[in-house]
ZAMARGU-4260 file (C-alpha; in steps of 0.2 Angstrom, whole numbers, plus 5000, padded with zeros to 4 digits):
<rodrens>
0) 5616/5382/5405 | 5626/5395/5396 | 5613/5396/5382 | 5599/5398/5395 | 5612/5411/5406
5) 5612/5419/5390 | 5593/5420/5384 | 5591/5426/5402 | 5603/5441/5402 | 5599/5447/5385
10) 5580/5446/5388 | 5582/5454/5406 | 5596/5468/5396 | 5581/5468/5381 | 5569/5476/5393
15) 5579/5485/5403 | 5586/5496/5388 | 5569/5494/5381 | 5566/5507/5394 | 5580/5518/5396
20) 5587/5518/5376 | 5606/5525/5381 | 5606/5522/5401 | 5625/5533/5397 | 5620/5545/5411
25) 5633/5558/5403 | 5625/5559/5386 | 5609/5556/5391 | 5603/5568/5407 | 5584/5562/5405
30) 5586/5542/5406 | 5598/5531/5417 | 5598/5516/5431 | 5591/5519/5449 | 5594/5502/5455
35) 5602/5487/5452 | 5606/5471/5459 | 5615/5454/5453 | 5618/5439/5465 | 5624/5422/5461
40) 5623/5406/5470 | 5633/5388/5467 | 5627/5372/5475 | 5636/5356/5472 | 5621/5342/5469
45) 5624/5329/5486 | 5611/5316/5479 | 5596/5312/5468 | 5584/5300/5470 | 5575/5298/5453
50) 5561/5287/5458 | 5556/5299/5470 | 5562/5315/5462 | 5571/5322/5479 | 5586/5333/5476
55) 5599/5338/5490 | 5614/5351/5486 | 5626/5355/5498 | 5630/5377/5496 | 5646/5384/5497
60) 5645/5387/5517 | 5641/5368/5520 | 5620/5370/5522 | 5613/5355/5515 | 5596/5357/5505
65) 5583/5344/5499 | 5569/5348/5489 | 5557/5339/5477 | 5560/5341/5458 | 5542/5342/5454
70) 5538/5338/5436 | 5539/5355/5429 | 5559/5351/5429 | 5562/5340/5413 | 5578/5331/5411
75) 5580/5329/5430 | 5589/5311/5423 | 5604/5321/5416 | 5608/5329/5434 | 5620/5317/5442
80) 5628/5318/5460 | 5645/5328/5461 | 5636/5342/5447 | 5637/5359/5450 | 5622/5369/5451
85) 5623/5390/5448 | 5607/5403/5451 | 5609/5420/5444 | 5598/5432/5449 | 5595/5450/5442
90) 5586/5467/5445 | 5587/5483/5441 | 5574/5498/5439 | 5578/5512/5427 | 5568/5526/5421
95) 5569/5534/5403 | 5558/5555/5402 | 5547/5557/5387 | 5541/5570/5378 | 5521/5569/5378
100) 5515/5562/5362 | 5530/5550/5365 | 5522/5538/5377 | 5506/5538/5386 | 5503/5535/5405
105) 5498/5516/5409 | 5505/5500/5415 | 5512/5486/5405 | 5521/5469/5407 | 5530/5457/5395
110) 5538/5441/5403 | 5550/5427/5392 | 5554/5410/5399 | 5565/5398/5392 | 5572/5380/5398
115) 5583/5365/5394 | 5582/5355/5379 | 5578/5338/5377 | 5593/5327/5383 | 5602/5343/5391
120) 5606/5343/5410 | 5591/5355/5418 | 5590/5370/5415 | 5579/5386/5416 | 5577/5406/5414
125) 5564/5417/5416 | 5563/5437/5414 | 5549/5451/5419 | 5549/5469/5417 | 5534/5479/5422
130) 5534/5497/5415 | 5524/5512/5423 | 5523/5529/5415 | 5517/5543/5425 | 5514/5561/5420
135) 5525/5575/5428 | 5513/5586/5438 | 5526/5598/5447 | 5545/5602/5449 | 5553/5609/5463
140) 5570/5614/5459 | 5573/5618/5477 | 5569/5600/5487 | 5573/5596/5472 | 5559/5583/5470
145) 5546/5576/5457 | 5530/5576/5459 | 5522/5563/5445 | 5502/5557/5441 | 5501/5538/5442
150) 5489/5530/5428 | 5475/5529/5441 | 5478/5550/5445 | 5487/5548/5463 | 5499/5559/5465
155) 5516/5553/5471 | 5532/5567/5476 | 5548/5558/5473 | 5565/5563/5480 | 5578/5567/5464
160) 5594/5565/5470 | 5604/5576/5455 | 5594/5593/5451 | 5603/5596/5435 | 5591/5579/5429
165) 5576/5592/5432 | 5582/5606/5420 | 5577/5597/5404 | 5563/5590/5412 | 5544/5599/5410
170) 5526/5600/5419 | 5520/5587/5406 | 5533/5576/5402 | 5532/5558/5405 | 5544/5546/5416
175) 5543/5528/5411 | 5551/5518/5425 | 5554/5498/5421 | 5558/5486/5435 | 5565/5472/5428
180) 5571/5453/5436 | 5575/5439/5427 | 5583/5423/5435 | 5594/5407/5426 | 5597/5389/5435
185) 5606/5374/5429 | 5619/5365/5430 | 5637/5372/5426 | 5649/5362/5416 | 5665/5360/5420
190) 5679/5364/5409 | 5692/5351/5406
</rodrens>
């Protein structure tokens, strides 16, 4: 679980930086994080029925939850009542300004999966970050807003919550915003 905690983060962290180089806000007025957003979630596994492949886990508030462990999850043998299952789930969106010539507008997507290992207990992380980069078409100092030229040529005023951002920004530049989620599952070992 740690290892696939791990491949999850870094790959999430990977695209996320990917985006916004140094998301330092104080050394870097042009780049930083809008959003973001971490929750985790324990279950303790109730029981397991391995001929059918149903799983129930009891959550932390006492809700009881079945499901059926299609066969997509491998090792599902390795999971054993009384386990400890954890989800991690992240998001964040940040945004990094380039300099035209820098980066040109468009829409691209990069994803990276990993899972369990043979003989492990299950186990499983994915990550996704979608990155947009618009033109800046017009700035109002006063509002103070953005106005930006999507890929496709819609125009789309956004609120800017810190007018000092806009005075290194210019008609022309380019804001590359990356949402990126990634999500681990497995089960959490216990430390003797």
């Amino acid at each position: 679980m740690r290892r696939i905690v791990l491949a999850a983060t870094i790959a999430a962290c990977s695209f996320a930086f990917a985006a916004c180089s140094m998301c330092d806000t104080s050394s870097a007025p042009t780049s930083g994080v809008i959003e973001e957003n971490a929750v985790t979630v324990t279950a303790t596994v109730a029981d397991v029925d391995y001929d059918t492949r149903m799983v129930t886990l009891t959550t932390s508030d006492g809700e009881t939850v079945t499901f059926h462990a299609g066969p997509e999850v491998k090792n599902l043998a390795q999971l054993d009542k009384g386990d400890t299952i954890r989800a991690i789930y992240v998001e964040s969106v940040v945004y990094e300004v380039k300099k035209p010539g820098e980066a040109a507008p468009g829409v691209q997507m990069a994803e990276d999966a990993a899972r369990a290992e043979e003989g492990d207990k299950p186990g499983a992380g994915a990550a996704r970050a979608v990155k947009v980069t618009a033109t800046v078409a017009e700035i109002d100092m006063n509002a103070p807003s953005v106005t930006l030229r999507a890929p496709n040529g819609a125009l789309r005023t956004l609120p800017v919550r810190d007018v000092n951002r806009l005075k290194a920004v210019k008609v022309g530049d380019l804001v590359e915003f990356t949402y990126t989620e990634a999500i681990a599952i497995g089960v959490e070992e216990l430390e003797d």
